[in-house]
N, C-alpha and C positions, 0 to 999 in steps of 0.2 A: 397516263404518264408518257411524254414526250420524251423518248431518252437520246442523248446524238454519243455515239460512242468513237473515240479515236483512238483509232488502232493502228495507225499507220506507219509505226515502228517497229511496227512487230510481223517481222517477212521473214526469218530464219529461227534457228536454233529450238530452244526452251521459249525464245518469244512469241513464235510462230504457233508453238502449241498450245499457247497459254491463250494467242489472239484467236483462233478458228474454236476450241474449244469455248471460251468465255463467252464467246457469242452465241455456241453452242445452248452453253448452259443459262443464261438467261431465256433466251426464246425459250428452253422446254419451261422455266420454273415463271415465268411470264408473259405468257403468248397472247395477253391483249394489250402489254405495252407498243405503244409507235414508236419504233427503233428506227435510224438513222446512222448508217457505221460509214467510218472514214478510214479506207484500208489498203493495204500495196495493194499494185495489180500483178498480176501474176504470180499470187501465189497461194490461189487456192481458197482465198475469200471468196470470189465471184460465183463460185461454182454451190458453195454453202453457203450465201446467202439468197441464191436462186433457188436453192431445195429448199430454203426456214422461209422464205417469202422476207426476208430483210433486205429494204434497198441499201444500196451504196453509192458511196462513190469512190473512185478507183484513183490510186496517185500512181506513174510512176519515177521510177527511181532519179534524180536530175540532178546534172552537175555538179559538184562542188555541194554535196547531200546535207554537210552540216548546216552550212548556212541558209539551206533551202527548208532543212526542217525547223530552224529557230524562227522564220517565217512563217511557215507552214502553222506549228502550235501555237504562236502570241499573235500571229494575223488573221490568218484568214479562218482556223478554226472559232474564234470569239465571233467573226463577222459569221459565219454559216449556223452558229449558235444563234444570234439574233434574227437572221432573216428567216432561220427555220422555226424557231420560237419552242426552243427545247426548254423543256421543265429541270431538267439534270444533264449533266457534260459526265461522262463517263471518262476520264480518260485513262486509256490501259497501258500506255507507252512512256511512265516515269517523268513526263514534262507537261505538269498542267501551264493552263492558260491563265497567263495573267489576268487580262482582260475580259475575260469571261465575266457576263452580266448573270449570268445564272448559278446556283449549286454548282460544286465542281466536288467528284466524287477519284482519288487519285489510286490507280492500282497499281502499288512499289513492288520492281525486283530487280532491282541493278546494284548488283556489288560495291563497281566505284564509287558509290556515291556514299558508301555508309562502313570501308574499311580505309584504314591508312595507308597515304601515298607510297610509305616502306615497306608495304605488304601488297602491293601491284607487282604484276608479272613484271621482269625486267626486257620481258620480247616482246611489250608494248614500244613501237612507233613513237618521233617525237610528237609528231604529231596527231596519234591518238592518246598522248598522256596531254597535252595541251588540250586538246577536244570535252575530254571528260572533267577536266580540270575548271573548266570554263562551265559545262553542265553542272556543276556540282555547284560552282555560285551562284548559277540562273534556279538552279531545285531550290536552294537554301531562302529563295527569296518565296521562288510561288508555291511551295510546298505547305506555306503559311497559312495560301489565303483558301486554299482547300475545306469543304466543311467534314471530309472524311478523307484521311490518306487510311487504306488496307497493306499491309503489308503482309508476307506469307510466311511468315513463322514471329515466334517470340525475339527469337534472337534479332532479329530484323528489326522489327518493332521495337526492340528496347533502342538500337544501334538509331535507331530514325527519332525518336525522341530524345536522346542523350546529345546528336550530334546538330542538331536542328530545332531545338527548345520545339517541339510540337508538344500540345499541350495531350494529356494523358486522353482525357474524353473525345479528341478528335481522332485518337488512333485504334483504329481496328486489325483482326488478324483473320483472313480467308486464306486459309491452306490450299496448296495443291493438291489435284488429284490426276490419276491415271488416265489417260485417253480409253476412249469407247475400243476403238479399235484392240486394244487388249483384249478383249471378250470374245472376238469371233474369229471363224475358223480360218485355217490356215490358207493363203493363196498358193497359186500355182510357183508365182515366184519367190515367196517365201520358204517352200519345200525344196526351191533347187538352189535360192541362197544357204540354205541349212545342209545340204546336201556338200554346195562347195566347204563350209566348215567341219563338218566330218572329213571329207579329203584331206583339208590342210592338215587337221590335227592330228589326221594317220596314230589314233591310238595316244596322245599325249593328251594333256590338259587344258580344255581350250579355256581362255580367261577374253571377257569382253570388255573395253573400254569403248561405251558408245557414248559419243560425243562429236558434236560439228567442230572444225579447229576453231577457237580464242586462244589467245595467248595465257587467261588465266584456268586454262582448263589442264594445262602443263603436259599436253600430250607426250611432249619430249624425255619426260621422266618415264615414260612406259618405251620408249628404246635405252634406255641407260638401265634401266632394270633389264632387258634383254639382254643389253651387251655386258652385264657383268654376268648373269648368268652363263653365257656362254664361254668367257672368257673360265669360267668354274669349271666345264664341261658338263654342265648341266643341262640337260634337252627337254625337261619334264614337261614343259610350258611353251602354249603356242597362245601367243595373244593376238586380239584380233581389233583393228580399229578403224574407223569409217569417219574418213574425211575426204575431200574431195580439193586437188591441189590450188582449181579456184579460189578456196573459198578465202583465203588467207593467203599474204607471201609468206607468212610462216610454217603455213600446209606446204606447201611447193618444196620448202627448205626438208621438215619431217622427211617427207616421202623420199627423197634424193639423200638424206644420212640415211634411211633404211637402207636403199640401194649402195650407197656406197662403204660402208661398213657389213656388207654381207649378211643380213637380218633380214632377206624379204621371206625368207622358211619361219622364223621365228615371233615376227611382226607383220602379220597380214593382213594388207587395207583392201575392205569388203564397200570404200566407196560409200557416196551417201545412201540409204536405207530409207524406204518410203515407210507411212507410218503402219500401211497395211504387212510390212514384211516384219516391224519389227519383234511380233509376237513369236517369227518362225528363232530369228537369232539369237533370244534370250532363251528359247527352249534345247538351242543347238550347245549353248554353252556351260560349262562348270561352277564358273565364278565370277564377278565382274570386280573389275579394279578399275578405282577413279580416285587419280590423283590429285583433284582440283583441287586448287587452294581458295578460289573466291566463289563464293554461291548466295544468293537471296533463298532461294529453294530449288536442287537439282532435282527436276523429276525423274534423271535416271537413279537417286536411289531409291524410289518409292516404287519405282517400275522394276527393278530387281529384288525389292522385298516382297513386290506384290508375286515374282516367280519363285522365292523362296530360294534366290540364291546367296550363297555365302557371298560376301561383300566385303572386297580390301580397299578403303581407304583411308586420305587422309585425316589426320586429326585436326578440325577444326571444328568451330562452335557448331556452325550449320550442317555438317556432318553428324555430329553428336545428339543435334535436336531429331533429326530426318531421321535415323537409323538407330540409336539408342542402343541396347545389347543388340542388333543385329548387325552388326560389321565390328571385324577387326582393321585398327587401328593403327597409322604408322606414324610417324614426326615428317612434315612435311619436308621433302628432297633428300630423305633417309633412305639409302638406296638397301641396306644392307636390312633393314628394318623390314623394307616390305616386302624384299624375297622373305620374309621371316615369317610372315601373315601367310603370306603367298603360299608357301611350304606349309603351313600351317592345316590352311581350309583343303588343300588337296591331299594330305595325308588322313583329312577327317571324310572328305569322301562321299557330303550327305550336303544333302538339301537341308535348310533351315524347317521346321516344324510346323506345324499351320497352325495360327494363334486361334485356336478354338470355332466359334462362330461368330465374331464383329464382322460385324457387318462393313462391307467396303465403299468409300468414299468416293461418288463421281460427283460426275461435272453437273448436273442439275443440282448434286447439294451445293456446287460453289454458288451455281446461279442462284439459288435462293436466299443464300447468306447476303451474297450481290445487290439484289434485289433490297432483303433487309435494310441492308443500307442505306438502300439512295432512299427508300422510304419513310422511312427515321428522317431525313433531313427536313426541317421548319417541325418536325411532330418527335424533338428528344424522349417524349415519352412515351414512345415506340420500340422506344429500346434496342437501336444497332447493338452488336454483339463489342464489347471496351475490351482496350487491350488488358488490365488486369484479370479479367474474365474468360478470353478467350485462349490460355494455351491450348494447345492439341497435343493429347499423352499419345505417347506410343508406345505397344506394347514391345516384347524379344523379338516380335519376328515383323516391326514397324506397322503392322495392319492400324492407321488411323482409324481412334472413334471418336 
């Protein structure tokens, strides 16, 4: 199997774990297919695909990025298909290729493209609502010619077939899993970022909202939650959030109302978190609160079920699937609501219960479902895993089986 995978969208966030890991997990669960990955530079591809023996090739980041990647995916990805003479086109980054002469296997996780325009953060840019507006009618067209879109949960899957007539048999469901790095032990700097959050928290509550800034991840609600708290005179609660003023002008904006509304004792940015640290900051913390309102699949709630911590978020479908009785629940921009949860899990005072012994979900099992797939294509009776077949129950305390 000749597989050309493109991942070249996926350099931050939830994408970025989803691209280093998938490549991950296929090598372990296929290590004599000939893989070909198309991947940002700089960011940590290069380095694992020199440890897994995957060549690459490196993009990086170029002017005016939108219209370099509508090139990038219908140009020249079709053309390095043909010259490389791939059996399957993997593509991991939400925008197959038209033009692709071969299988085209589509791995879905992007929000905008499968909730309504009235349900976008309103601290989207004009021109990132024109952006995704414009991607959502180039998906609608080549999402078509796919012979498998994956999508990472039910609710996703339903949302991608209802809004995109994709017919039921072309759609499959490979969940997320936890990064490796959750498994081993603690580093040097993870014990002394753990260390500054016991300082901050000086004996209160520490509550973690990990997330990169987007606009739909509504960072901004975890200081309005602070500042009414404090306007209560209530100090119970030290939350702590990691972004990095780059990464958005909306980060820059956050960070400057902490400071100037008097909240940096109460709202403390712990900056971005490497992946090896992030086992020290979930062990450091109480609870974790995530207000997003748009999610395909957030691994930080799978990675807080997987620590067994109490979980205040919002109420949305993708919330509801991912967490199920393990997080309390607020009405999205209900401020008085999730001090309400909030008060809740700290008065309860306890870690979530360990679902018995299920067994837990990594990334070789995504690669092999992966895998499943693209080898199901020309051979349907092979049987890829169909969306009526594939939900993923979760049990109280989310441990996927």
């Amino acid at each position: 199997m000749r597989l050309l995978i493109n991942a070249v969208g996926l350099r931050a966030g939830g994408g970025l774990t989803v691209g280093l890991n998938g490549l991950r997990g296929i090598r372990d669960a296929r290590p004599e297919y000939e893989l070909l990955a198309l991947v940002p530079a700089g960011c940590g591809y290069e380095e694992l695909c020199a440890r897994l023996s995957i060549p690459c090739r490196t993009f990086a980041i170029r002017p005016f990025y939108p219209g370099w990647r509508l090139w990038f995916d219908q140009v020249l990805v079709p053309l390095i298909a043909r010259r490389w003479s791939a059996d399957v086109l993997f593509t991991m980054n939400n925008q197959p290729a038209l033009a692709a002469r071969c299988p085209q296997v589509l791995l879905f996780h992007n929000p905008y493209y499968i909730y309504p325009l009235d349900e976008w953060s309103p601290l989207l840019t004009g021109f990132e609502r024109v952006s995704l507006s414009l991607q959502r009618r180039l998906f609608s067209v080549t999402a078509r010619h796919c012979a498998r879109v994956a999508a990472q949960t039910s609710v996703a899957a339903k949302r991608v077939q209802q809004q995109y007539a994709i017919h039921p048999e072309r759609l499959t469901i490979v969940a997320n899993a936890v990064a490796p790095e959750h498994e081993r032990g603690e580093t040097d700097a993870g014990r002394e970022l753990a260390a500054r959050m016991d300082q901050a928290a000086s004996g209160r509550t520490s509550v973690l909202t990990l997330a990169r800034y987007y606009p739909h991840k509504d960072l901004e609600f975890v200081v309005r939650v602070a500042s009414r708290l404090r306007e209560a005179g209530e100090r119970r609660f030290v939350f702590f959030i990691t972004v990095a003023p780059e990464q958005h002008k909306g980060a820059k904006a956050l960070l400057e109302t902490i400071l100037c509304q008097g909240l940096a004792e109460d709202v403390v940015n712990l900056g971005e978190i490497g992946y090896r640290e992030l086992r020290s900051a979930y062990q450091a913390t109480r609870a974790c609160f995530l207000p997003t309102v748009l999610e395909s699949m957030s691994g930080t709630h799978l990675e807080a079920l997987q620590y067994q911590l109490p979980i205040v978020t919002a109420d949305r479908d993708f919330a509801r699937e991912a967490c199920g009785q393990g997080a309390q629940y607020f009405s999205p921009g209900d401020v008085d609501g999730a001090i309400q949860q909030l008060q809740r899990v700290a008065f309860a005072n306890t870690r979530l219960a360990a679902a018995g012994a299920a067994p837990r979900r990594g990334w070789t099992d995504v690669g092999n479902e992966l895998a499943a797939i693209i080898e199901s294509i020309g051979s349907p009776q092979d049987g890829a895993p169909r969306m009526a077949a594939a939900k993923v129950p979760v049990d109280v305390a989310g441990t996927r089986s």
